[in-house]
N, C-alpha and C positions, 0 to 999 in steps of 0.2 A: 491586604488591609494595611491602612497606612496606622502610624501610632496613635492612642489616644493620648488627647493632653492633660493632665492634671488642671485642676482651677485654682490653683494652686502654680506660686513660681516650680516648684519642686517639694519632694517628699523625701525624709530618709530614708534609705533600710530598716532601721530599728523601730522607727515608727510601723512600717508593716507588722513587723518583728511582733511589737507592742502589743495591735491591734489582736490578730492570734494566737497572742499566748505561747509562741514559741520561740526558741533561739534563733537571732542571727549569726551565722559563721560566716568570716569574710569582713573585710571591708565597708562601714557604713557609708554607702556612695548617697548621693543626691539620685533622684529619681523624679522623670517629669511624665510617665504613659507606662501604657502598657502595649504589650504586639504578640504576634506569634511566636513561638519558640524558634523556629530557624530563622527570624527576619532577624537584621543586625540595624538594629535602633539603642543608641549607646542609653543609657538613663531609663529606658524600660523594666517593666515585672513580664516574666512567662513562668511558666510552669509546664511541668514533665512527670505528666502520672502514671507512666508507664516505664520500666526500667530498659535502656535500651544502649550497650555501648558504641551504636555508631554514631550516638549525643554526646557523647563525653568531649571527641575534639572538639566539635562544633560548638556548645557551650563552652569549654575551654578559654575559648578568642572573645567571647562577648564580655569583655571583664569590666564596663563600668555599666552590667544588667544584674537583676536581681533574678533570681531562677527559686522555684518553689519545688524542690521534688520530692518524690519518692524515694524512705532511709535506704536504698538500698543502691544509693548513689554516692552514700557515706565516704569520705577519704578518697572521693575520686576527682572532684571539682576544685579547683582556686578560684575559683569565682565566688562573689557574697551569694550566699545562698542559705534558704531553709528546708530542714528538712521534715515533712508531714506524713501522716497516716494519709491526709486526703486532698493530694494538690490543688486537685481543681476545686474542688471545694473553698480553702483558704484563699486561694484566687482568686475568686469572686466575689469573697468576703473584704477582701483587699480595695479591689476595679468597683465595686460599688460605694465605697467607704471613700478613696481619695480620688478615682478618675471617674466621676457617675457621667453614667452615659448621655448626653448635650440634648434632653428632651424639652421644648420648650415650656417654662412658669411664669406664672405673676401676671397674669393677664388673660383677658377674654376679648376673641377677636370682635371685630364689626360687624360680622355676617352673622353670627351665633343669634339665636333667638331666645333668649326668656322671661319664664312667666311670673308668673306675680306671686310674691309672699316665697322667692327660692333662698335660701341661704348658701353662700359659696364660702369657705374659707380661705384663710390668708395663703400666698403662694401657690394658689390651683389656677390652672390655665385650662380655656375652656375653645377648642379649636373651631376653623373656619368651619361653616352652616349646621354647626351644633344647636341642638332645639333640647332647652330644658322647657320642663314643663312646670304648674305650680305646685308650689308647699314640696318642689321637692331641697333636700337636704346634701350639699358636697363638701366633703371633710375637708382641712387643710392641707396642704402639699399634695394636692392628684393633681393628675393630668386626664382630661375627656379631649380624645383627640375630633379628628372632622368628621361632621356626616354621623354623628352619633345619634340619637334617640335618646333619653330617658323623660320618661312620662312621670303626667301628674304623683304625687305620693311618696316619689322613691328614696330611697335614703342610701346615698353612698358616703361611707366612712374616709378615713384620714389616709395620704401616702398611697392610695389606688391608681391604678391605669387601665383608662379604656380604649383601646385604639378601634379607628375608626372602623365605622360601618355599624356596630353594635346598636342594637335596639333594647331597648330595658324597659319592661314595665306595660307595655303594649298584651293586650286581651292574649288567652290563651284560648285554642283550640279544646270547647266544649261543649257537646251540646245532647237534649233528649230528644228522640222521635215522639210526635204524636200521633192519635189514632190514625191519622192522614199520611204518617209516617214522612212528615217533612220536619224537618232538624231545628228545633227551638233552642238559642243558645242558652246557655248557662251563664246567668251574670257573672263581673269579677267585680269584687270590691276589694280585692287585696293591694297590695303593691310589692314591689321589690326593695329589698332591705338586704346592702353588702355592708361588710363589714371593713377592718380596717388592711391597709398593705395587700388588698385584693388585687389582681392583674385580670381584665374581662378581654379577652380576645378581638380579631379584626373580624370582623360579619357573624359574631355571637346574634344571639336573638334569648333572652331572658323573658321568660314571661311573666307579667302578674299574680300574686294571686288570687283565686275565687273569692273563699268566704274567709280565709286568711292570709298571709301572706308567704312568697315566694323567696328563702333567705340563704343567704353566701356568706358564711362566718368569715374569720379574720386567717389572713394568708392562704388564701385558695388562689391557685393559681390554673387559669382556664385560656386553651390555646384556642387555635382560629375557628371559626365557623362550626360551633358548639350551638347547639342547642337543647334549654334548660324551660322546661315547661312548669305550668303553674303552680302552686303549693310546694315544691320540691324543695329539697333541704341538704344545702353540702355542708358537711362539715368541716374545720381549722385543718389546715395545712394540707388536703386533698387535691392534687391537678387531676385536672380531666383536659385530653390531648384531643387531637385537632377532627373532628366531624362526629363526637362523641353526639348522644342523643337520649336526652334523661328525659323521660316522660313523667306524666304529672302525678302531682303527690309523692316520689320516688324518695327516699330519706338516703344518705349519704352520709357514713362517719367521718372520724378524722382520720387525719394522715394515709387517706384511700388515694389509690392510683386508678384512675380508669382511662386505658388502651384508645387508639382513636378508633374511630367506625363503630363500638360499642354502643349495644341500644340497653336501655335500662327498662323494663316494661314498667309501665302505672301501677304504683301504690307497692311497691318492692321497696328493702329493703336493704341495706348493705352495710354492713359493721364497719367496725374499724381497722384501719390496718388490712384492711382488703386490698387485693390486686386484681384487677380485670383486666383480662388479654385483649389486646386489639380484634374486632371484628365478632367479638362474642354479643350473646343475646342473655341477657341475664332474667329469666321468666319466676325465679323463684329467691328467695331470701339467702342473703350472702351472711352464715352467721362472723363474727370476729375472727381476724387473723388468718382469712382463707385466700387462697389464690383459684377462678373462676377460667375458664377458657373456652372457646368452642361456641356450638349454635345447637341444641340449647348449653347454656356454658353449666360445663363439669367444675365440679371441687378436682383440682389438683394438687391441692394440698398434703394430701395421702399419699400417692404417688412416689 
């Protein structure tokens, strides 16, 4: 990985310093990226969350780098450095705040399709053969990358990212048998409604909702090829990882982790502060603060 550049000529030390709320010790150098902890890119930020003394010489020599570590590197470094409870954490906090990573805004390509009565906000880019549909609604500062979907209705909020392939807002799978026992669908009149700082993965599929709507509170974060069926409800600051599969109606607290391959059954429930294990089947109600695991998934909370 080669350096990232600041957009910026350069950044201080102390401004990182600043930003975290902690001290800098060392040197207030000029700073123009960030890179990995053993590359030598003079003007960079890394971080070392793990305490390790075969780092000590190697940091040692990188002295016009900013290093974030772990206090139990204390009195060991001449180099500028901070010291954190949570490197990578403040890291990140840092690489998104002075180096954000070069996604393209301000524009919506030629090829993009949309419909009538949408509102886009200021600084949202809307990528190549992206089809909005009408009366739907995009916050200011997102990014909808290519090859996207969102259909009539939907409302996505401020600072989101949809990388491509994602379909949003399209019918969900529903339907009655009749006496003939052939499968009459279930209308949707709902739509999809994200909130703000949301991230929707590459080949997610979101569905509408029925007779209400299908909703992604603010900072949920959902990796690739997810799928979130109709009525269903995540709650503020929850990731759900990559082939997750929330069936409909399914309610979702906050700050929940859900495992990839996890299937969530129709009209369940899951508190907050839940953990679901990768590859679990979740068939009955996750009450608060539980960790779920297995097929059907166990309370392991007990344990």
């Amino acid at each position: 990985m080669s350096e990232i550049k600041s957009r910026r000529d350069s950044v201080l030390a102390q401004e990182c310093a600043d930003l975290i709320g902690l001290d800098l010790i060392g040197e207030n150098i000029a700073l123009t990226g960030v890179s990995q902890l053993k590359k030598v890119y003079p003007g960079s930020v890394k971080f070392a969350d793990v305490f390790d003394d075969e780092y000590i010489p190697t940091l040692n020599r990188m002295k016009n780098s900013l290093v974030i570590v772990d206090p139990a590197y204390e009195g060991k470094l001449k180099i500028p450095h901070i010291l954190s409870e949570d490197p990578k954490l403040h890291f990140c906090i840092i690489a998104n705040y002075f180096f954000p990573p070069d996604l393209k805004t301000h524009k919506i390509e030629k090829t993009a399709v949309i419909g009538n009565n949408v509102s886009i906000g200021k600084n949202t880019y809307i990528g190549h053969n992206t089809v909005i549909g009408d009366n739907v609604y995009i916050g200011s500062d997102s990014v909808i990358l290519h090859n996207v979907v969102v259909s009539k209705n939907c409302k996505i909020g401020e600072k989101c990212l949809v990388k491509s392939g994602a379909v949003l807002g399209e019918r969900g799978f529903g339907f009655q048998r009749d006496s003939n026992n052939i499968p009459i669908s279930f209308p949707h009149y709902g739509a999809v409604i994200i909130g703000n700082n949301v991230e929707i993965g590459a080949s997610n599929t979101i569905a509408t909702g029925s007779l209400g709507n299908t909703v992604i509170e603010d900072n949920v974060k959902i990796d690739d090829q997810v799928h979130i069926a109709h009525n269903s409800h995540i709650g503020t600051n929850t990731m759900i990882t990559a082939q997750a599969n929330i069936l409909g109606s399914v309610s979702i607290g906050e700050n929940c982790y859900i495992g990839g391959d996890a299937v969530i059954r129709d009209g369940r429930k899951v508190g907050d502060n839940c953990f679901v294990g990768m590859g679990s089947v979740v068939v009955k109600a996750v009450h608060d603060h539980v960790t779920v695991a297995g097929n059907p998934a166990h309370d392991f909370t007990k344990n």
